[in-house]
N, C-alpha and C positions, 0 to 999 in steps of 0.2 A: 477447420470449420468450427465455431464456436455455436454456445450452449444458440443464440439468434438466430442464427445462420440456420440450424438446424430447424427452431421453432417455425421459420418462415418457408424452409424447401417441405417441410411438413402439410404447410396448411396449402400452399401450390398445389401440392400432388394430391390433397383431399380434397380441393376446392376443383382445381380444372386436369386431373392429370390421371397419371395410372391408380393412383389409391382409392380411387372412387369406386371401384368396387369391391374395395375388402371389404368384409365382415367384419368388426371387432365386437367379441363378445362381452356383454357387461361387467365390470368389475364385478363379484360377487361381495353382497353386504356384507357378510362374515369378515372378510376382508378390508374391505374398509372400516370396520370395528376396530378391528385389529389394531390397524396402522392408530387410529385414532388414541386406542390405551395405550399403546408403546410410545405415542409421539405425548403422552400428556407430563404434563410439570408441574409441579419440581420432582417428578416422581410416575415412572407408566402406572397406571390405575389396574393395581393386579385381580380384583374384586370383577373387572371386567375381562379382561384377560382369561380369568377363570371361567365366567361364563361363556365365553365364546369358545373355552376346548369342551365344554358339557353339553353345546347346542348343537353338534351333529355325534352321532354315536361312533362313525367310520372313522372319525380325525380324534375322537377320545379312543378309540383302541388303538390306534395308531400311536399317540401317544404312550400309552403303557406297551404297549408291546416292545417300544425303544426303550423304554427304564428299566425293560426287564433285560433288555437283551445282554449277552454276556460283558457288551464293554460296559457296561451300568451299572450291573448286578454284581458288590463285591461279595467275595466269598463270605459268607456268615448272614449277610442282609434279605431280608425278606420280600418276596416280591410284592411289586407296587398293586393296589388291588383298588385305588380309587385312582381319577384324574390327577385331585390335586395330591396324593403323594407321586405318583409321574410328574410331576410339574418340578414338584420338591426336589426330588433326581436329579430333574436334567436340568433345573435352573432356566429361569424366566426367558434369556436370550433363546438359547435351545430350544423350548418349548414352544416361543413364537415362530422360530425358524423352520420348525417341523408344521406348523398349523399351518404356515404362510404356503408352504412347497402344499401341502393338501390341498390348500384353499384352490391356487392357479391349476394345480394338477387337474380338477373336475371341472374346475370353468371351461376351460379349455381341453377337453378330452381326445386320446390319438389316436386312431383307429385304424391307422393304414399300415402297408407291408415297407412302405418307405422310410418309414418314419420308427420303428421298431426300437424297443424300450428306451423312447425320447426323452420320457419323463423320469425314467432312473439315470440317464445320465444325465440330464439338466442337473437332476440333486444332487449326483456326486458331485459335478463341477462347483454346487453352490457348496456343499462342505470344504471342498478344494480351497475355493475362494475365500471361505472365512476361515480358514486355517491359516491360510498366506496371510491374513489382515494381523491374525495376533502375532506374527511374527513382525508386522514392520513398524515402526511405530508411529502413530497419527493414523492409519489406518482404519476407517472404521469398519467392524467385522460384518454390521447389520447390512450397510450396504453391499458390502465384495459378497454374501448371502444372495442377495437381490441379483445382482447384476450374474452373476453366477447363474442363479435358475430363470433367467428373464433374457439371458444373451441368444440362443436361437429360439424365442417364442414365435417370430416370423414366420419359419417353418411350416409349423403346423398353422398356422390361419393362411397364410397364402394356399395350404392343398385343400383347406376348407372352401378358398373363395375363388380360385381360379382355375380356372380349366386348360390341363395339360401340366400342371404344375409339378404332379408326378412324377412324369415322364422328364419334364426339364432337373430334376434331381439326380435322377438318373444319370442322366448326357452329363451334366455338372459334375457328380462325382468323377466317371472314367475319364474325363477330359483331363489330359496335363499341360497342354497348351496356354490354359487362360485359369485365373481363380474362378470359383465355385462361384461367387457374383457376378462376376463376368458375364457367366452362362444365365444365369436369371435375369440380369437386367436385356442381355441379347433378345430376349424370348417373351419377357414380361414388362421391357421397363421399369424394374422397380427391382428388390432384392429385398432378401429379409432382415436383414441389417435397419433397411429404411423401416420397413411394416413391425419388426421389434419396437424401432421406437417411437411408433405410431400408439403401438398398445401401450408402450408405458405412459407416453404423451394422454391418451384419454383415459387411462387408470389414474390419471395424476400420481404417478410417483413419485415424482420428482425431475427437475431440470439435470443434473450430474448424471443419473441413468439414463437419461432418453438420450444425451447426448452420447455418453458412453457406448448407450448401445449402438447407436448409427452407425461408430467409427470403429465398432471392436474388428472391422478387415481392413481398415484402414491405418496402416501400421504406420506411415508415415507422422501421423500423428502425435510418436514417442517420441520424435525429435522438431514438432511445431511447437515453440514459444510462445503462439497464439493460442493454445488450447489449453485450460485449466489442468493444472500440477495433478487435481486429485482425480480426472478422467483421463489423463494419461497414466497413470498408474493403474486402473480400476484396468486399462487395456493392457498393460503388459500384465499384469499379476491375472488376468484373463489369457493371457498368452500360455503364462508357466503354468498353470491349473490345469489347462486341456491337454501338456506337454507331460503333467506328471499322471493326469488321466491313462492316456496313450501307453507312458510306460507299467501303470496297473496293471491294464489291460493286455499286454503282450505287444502292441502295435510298434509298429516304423514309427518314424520321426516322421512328421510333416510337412509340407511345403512351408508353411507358414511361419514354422518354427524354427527351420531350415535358415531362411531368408531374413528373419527377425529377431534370433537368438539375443545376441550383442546388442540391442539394442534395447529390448527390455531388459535385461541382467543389468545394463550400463546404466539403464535409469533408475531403477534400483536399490543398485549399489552392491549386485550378489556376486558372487561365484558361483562357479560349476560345483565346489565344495557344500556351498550352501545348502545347492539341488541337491546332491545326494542325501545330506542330511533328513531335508524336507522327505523326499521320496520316502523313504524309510519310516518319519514318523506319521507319514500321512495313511501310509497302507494301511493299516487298523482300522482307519476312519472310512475308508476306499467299500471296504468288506464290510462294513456294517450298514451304509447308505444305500 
């Protein structure tokens, strides 16, 4: 399914179909600030930048709290005690990539037993994911960021918007019969994969995310020649992130990763050598997000 394909089974299902009763909650201004000083040239506009971590007080202590934190703070150095020397710390990418997870974090708020610390693993994943970027090269770290904390945002607006949604998480999880979409679309018509990139679609994020995100269970995809080089990557390096998540975390190996190993690695170009490596330098990073 290409970046079209996508834009148009989109506007079906908002125009006459199941998406016509989500909710998508507004892009918050703050964030589209954001995007606009980091997207400016020949140069992101750090002057704005700056003021958008000084205009909510909760995302500036957020920000010093990480420049303080031990992976920041080297021994001898004094802790950060305004924004902009946090800023200084953690360097401009960093700093937007933390605003960014703040920003969506509260637009989108999660409140339920289902959905249980969604928004700490969303971030790890996104640290995951721009961890992998600096590793491959052409990679860009800002999006594999994005795509990382923005891959189950479906989730939580489908339990926002639809009734029994819950419940179909639930049945989706224990189920080993059929994928966790499977059971969503059985139930709802529609899956979070699609309503991810729906959000991204009317946040305007970008064409390569919304399509990415459609397709991140759509594994097939790592080996369609019809589908853009750099959103098949964005899915398997989406693959090994939640794979090296899992091992963080004490978990099994998943179906998904199971059945799809070889086939991200082979796109690639890793070893299993590689993942160890990774695993190891990412834990630091795992513990501090």
């Amino acid at each position: 399914m290409k970046t079209q394909a996508v834009h148009q089974e989109l506007e079906r299902a908002r125009n006459n179909g199941p998406l016509r009763q989500i909710q998508i909650p507004p892009c918050p201004e703050l964030l589209e600030r954001l995007r606009t000083a980091m997207a400016a040239r020949p140069q992101p506009d750090l002057n704005e930048v700056g003021r958008i971590a000084a205009a909510d007080v909760a995302m500036s202590a957020t920000l010093l709290r990480v420049a303080n934190s031990p992976l920041h703070l080297v021994a001898g150095h004094v802790p950060c005690t305004t924004v902009g020397q946090a800023m200084y710390r953690l360097g401009l990418d960093e700093s937007a990539a933390l605003m960014q997870a703040f920003l969506v974090r509260h637009a989108i708020p999660v409140n339920s037993p289902h959905l249980l610390r969604f928004w700490q693993r969303s971030t790890k994943r996104a640290v995951a994911m721009a961890f992998i970027a600096r590793q491959l090269p052409g990679m860009r770290a800002d999006l594999a960021y994005s795509y990382g904390l923005f891959c189950h945002v479906g989730m939580p607006v489908l339990l926002q918007s639809v009734r029994g949604y819950g419940a179909t998480m639930v049945e989706a999880a224990a189920r080993i019969d059929r994928p966790f979409i499977a059971t969503e679309n059985a139930n709802h018509r529609t899956d979070h994969a699609v309503v991810g990139a729906l959000v991204v679609k009317v946040w305007h994020l970008g064409a390569e995310m919304m399509t990415a995100i459609r397709l991140h269970h759509d594994f097939e995809a790592l080996q369609d020649t019809g589908v853009d080089p750099e959103i098949r990557t964005l899915i398997a390096a989406g693959l090994i992130a939640e794979h090296l998540m899992r091992q963080h975390e004490g978990l099994d190996e998943d179906l998904d990763w199971a059945a799809n190993r070889t086939a991200a690695l082979s796109w690639l170009h890793l070893s299993d050598d590689d993942l160890e490596q990774w695993d190891e330098a990412l834990r630091p990073l795992l513990d501090e997000s």
